[in-house]
N, C-alpha and C positions, 0 to 999 in steps of 0.2 A: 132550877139551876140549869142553865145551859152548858150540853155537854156536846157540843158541835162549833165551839171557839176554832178549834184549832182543824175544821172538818176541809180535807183540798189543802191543805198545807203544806209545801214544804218546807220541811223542820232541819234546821241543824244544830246540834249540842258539840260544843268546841270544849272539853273538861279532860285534863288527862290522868283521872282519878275513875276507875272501872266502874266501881259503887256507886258514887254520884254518877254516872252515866246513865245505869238502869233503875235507879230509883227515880230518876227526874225524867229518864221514858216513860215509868209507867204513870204518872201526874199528865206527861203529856197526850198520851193514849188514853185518860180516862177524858181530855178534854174533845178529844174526836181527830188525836193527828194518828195519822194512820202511814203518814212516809216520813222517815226521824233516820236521821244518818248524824255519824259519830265521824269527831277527829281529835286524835288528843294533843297534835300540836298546831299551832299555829302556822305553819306551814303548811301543813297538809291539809287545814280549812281553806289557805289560798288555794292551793291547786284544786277544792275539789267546788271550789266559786268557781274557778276557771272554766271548767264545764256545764256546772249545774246553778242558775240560777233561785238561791233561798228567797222563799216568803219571812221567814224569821229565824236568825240567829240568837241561840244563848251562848256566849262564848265569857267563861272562866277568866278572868284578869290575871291568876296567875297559872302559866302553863307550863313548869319544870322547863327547860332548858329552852333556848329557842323565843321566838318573837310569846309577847304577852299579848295580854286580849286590846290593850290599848293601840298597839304598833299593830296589831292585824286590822284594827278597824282603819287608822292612816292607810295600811296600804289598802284594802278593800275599797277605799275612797278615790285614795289615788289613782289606782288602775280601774276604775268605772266596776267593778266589780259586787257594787252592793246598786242593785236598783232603788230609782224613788219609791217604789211601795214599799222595800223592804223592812223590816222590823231588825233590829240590832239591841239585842241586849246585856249589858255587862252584866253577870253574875260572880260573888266574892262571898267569902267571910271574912275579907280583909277589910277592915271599916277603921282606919287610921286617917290623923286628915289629910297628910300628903298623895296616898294613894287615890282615896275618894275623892278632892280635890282635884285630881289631874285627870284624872276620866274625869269627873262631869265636866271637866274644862273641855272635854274636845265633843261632846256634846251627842254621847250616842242617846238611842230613843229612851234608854230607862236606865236604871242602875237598880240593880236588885243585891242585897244582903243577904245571905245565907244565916239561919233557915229563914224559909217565905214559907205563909201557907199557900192551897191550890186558889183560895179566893183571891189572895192578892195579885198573885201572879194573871187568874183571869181579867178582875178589873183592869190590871195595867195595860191587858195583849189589845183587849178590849176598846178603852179609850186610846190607845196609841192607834188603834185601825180604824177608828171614828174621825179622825185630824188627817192620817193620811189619805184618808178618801177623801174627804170633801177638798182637800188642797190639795189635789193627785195633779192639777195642772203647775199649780206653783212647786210642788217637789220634783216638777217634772222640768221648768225653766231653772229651777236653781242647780238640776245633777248635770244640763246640759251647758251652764253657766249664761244663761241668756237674759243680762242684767237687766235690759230694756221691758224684755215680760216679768219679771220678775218685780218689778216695779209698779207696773200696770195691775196685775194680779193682785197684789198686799191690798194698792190704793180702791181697787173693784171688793175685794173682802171686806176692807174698813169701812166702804160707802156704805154696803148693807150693814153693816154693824152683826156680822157674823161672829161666831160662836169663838172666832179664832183672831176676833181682831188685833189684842195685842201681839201676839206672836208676830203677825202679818207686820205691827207697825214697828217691831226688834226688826225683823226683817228689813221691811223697805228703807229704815233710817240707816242701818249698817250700809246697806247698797248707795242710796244718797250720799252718804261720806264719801265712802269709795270715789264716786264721782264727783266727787267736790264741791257738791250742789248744796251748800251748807245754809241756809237761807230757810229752805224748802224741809233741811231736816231739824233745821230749827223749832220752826214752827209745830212741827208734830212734837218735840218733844216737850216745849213751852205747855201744848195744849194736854199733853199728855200728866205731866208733872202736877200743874193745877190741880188737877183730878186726885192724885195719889203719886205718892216719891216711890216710884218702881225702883228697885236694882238696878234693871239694864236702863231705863231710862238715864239716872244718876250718871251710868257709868259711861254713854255714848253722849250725853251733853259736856261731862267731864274732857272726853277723848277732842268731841269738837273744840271746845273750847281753845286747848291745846291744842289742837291743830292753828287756831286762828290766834296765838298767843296771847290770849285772854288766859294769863298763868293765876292769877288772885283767884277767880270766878273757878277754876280747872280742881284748884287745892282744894276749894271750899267742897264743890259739888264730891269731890274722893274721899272726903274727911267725912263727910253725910254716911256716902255710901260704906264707909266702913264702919261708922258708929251703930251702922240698921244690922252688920253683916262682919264682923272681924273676918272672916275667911275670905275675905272676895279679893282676890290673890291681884286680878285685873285693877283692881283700882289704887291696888299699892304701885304697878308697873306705872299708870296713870302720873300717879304722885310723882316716882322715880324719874319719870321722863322730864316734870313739870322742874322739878328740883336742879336737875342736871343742865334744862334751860337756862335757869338763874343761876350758873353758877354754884350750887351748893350741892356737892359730892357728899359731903358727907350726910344730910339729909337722903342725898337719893341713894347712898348706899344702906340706911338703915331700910329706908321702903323698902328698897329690891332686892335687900337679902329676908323681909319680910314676908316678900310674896315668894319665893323661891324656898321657904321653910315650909309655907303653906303647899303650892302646887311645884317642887321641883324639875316635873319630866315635861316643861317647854322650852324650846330652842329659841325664839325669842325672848323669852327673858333671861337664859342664858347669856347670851350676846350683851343684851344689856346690862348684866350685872359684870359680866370681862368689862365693858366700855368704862362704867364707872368704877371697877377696882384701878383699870389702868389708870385712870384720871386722880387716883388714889395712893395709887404703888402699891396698892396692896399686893405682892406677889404671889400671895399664899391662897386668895380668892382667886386671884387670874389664873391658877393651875389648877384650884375645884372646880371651875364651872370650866374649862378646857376638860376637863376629864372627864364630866356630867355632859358635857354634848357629844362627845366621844361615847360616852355607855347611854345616852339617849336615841342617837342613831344607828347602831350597834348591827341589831336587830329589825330596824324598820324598812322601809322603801327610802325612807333621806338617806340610809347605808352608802357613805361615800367613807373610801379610805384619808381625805384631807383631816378631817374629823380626829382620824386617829394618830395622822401624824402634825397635824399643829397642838395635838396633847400634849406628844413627847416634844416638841419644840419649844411647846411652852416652858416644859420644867428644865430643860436645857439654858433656855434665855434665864431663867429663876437663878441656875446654878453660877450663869456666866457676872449674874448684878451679884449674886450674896456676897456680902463681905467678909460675915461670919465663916470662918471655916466649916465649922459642927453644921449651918445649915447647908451650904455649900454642897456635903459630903451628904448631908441626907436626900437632898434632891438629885444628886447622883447616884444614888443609891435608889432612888425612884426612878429614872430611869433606865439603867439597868433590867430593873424587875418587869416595868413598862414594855421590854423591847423581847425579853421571854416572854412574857405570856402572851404576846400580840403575837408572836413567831409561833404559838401553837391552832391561830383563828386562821384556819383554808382560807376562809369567806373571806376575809379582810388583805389577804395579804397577796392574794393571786393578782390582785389588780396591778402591782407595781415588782420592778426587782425591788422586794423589801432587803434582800441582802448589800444590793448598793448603799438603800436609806440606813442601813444600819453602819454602814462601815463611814459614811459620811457624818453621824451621830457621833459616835465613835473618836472620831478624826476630830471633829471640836471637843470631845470630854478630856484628848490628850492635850490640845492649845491649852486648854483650861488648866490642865495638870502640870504647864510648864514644858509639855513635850512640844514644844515647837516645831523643830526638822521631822519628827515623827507623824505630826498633822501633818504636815507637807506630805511626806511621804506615800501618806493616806491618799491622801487626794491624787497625787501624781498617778497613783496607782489604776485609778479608778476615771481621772478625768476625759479618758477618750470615751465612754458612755455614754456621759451628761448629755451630749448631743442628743439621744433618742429616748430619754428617760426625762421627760420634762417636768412629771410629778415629783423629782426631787432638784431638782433644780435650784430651787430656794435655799434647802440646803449646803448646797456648794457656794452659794452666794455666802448665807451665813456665815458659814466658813471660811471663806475667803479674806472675807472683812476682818475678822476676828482675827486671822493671824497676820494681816496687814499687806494682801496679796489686794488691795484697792482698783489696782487698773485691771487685774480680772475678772473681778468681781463687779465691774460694771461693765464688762465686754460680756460677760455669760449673762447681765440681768438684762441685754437684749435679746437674746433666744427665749424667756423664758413669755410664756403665751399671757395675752390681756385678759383670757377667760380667768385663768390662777388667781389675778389680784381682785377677784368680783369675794373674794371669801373674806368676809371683815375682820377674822381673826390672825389670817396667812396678811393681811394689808396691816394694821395693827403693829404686827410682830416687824415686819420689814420698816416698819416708820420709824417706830423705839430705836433699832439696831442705826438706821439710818442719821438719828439725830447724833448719837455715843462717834459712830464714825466720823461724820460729819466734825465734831469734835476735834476727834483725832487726828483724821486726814488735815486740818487745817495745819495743827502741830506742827505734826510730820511734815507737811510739805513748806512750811519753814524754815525746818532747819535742815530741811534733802537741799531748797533751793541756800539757803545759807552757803551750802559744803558747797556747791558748784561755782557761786562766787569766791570761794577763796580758794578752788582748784584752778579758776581760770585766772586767780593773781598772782598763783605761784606758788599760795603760801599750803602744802599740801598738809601739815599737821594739822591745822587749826579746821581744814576741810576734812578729815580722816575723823576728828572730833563732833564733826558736826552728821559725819554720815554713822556715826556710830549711835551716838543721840536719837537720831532719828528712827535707829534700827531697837530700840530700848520700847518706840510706841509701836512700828509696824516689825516684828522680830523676821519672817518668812518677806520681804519685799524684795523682788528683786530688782527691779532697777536700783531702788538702795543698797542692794547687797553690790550690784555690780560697779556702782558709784564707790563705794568702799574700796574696793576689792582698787578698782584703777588709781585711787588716790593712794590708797597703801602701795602700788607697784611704784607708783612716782616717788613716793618718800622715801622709800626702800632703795630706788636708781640714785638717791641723793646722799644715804647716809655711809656712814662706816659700817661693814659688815659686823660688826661684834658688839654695836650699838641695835643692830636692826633682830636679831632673833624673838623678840618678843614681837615684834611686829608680825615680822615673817610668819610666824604658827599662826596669827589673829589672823591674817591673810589667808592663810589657808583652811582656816575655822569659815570663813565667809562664804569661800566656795560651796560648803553644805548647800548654803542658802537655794542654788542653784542649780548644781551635780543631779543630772538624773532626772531632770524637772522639768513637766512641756512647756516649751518657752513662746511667746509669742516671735516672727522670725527678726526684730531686728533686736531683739535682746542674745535671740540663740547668735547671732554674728557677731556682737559685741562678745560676747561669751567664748566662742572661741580664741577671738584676737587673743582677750586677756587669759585665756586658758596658753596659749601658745608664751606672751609676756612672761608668765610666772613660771612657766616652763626651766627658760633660760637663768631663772633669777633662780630655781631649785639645782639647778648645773652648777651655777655660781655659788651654792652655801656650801656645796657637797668637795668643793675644792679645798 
């Protein structure tokens, strides 16, 4: 038995369980490692990559608070932080499919179950440092992404018909894709398949296929590969995609909430399962998988705060469609609780004034509620910021829409930067809102343009009627408020004073709309005129 596996190694055990730490040292010290260093978070295994270059990691999947063994491997990958020799191994006693499913999806060298004994663990450290030597040049093109050698290398491995050739030929066909050289990764996989129906094979003829919309051939080859393999979460997203091609949602929502029951924690198929609830309506899937990419990038290097505010925007948009009161109030009541517990994550909330983002949330929950002049308010409040706060930006937009502030709300969605709409859930959400308004503004400017023709025929009731109308789809608009407001002064100049008091207070009700509120400057001048008009006519009731 060889006791010199692990002899010149540097070792690191990622477990933040004390017991399992020195009981899996001394396993690893009977196999000959004699330099073994500990972290029990995942955090503190980055920082101490940061200095010290491992030969093999065993790193725990689950590590109590803080990034898991999965999101430390993403970033150790991300940040160049695991060399091509190194050895990476998940260790668990968690063996459920979701979990095991979504590590082996991101493809570290082993996956080990708790308990192992010392033999298995040897053979695995074993053969895993058999493959990486002899492919030390190809793990060495793929860490530095050097597609062209990498290409070269699989095709030099598969001439000799080495030890490693199918790996090499998963390898060079994925990279072939990549490049679009579809022809070339045809054939390998033609000649490959003959031989024996691989998994990956299946599932990268499947992928091609779909690429080249050969959707019949795409179904068939995914249908194979999950009769050999129910768990093969990829070839449900395959299907998913194939399905959503042709039109049929609801097929590819059954796939991709099938593969998303098997491997939940990818952010691609997250995306995709939003793309086809939206294609669906489903609104109740569009706000779980917004809150599963939200708690899937949390903790990782993807850790972007967008993540966690197109969560809360989602179930926001949720609350503004419900029709149902009862759900209305619960996805309100989701976010709410959404908006504390986010306001107690440092890490998440330093990046942005999260207290802007909230007061602007806020501000649409009171539109929603029927607080019209009090969203306004909000926003008035707040709007001299928007300028240097560009991560909420959208939100002021949403807002704006929604209480029918239209010509702001496309004045502000030119400041807002072209990087923003690269995020297809923040693009998404602004298309939805976009077509509703679109809608509306059509309405509205109808019956705004209605009032102005029959202000300029004289006839100011039937135009007081129609700016009122109008004020019913956009309630906060002000050029409408202000259209109102001078058609009520004209009515008011024409009528009997003891006919006009109901007018009169509705006149004065409209001013809300605008009192107090940053106006663009030739509304703020109209705005005076008719503040100065009403003026005289409030002289005139008091006689």
């Amino acid at each position: 038995m060889d006791n010199k596996t692990l002899e010149n190694q540097r070792v690191l055990i990622v477990d933040d369980q004390r017991a399992f730490q020195l009981m899996f040292k001394g396993i690893l010290y009977s196999m000959g490692a004699t330099n073994v260093a500990f972290a029990p978070t995942g955090e503190q295994a980055l920082a101490k990559c940061a200095n010290v270059s491992y030969d093999i990691l065993f790193v725990d999947y689950h590590l109590g608070i803080g990034k898991n063994g999965k999101q430390l491997l993403e970033d150790l990958r991300e940040k160049k932080l695991l060399a091509p020799h190194s050895i990476f191994m998940l260790v668990t006693g968690e063996n459920s499919v979701p979990m095991v499913m979504s590590a082996v999806e991101l493809e570290p060298d082993d996956y080990l179950v708790k308990p192992f004994s010392q033999n298995v663990l040897r053979s695995r450290i074993q053969r895993i440092k058999r493959k990486k030597t002899q492919l030390a040049a190809l793990y060495q093109a793929l860490f530095d992404q050097q597609t062209e050698q990498v290409i070269g290398l699989c095709q030099q491995e598969i001439a000799g018909e080495g030890r490693y050739q199918q790996f090499c030929k998963r390898v060079l066909v994925e990279n072939l894709i990549a490049q679009q050289q579809y022809d070339q990764a045809e054939q390998i996989l033609q000649a490959t398949l003959s031989q024996r129906r691989n998994g990956w094979a299946l599932l990268l003829q499947a992928r091609l296929c779909f690429e080249q919309q050969r959707y019949e051939e795409s179904l068939l080859l995914c249908q194979e590969a999950i009769e050999d393999n129910r768990y093969f979460a990829e070839a449900y997203d395959i299907q998913a995609q194939v399905y959503l091609a042709q039109k049929e949602a609801e097929l590819a929502f059954s796939s991709i909430q099938t593969a998303a029951e098997i491997a939940p924690y990818n952010m691609a198929r997250q995306y995709l399962l939003l793309d086809i609830a939206r294609e669906l309506n489903n609104v109740s899937q569009q706000v779980q998988a917004s809150k599963q990419l939200y708690e899937i990038t949390r903790r990782s290097v993807k850790q972007d705060v967008v993540h966690l505010l197109n969560y809360i925007r989602t179930i926001i948009d949720a609350a503004v469609g419900a029709e149902d009161t009862a759900i209305r109030n619960r996805y309100l009541q989701e976010v709410s609780l959404a908006l504390q517990r986010v306001k107690r994550d440092d890490n998440m909330t330093r990046e942005i004034d999260f207290n802007l983002f909230e007061d602007l949330c806020q501000a649409r929950l009171e539109s929603l509620s029927g607080a019209q002049y009090q969203a306004k308010k909000t926003y008035a409040a707040v709007a001299e910021q928007l300028q240097h706060e560009h991560q909420v930006l959208p939100d002021a937009i949403f807002l704006l829409n929604q209480i029918g502030e239209f010509e702001q709300a496309t004045a502000l969605k030119q400041l807002l930067p072209a990087e923003h709409m690269k995020n297809p859930l923040l693009k998404a959400l602004f298309n939805d809102q976009q077509s509703f308004v679109d809608q509306k503004q059509l309405q509205f400017g109808e019956l705004n343009k209605a009032g102005i023709q029959h202000y300029k025929a004289g006839d100011y009731t039937a135009a007081v009627s129609r700016f009122e109308a109008a004020l019913e789809l956009a309630p906060m608009n002000t050029g409408c408020a202000l259209n109102l407001i001078q058609a009520s002064i004209q009515l008011l100049n024409s009528q009997q004073k003891r006919k006009s008091v109901e007018l009169f207070e509705r006149c004065k009700k409209t001013f809300r709309v605008v009192d107090n509120m940053p106006l663009p400057e030739h509304h703020r001048v109209r705005y005076k005129e008719l503040l100065q008009q009403f003026g005289k006519l409030r002289e005139e009731f008091r006689r």
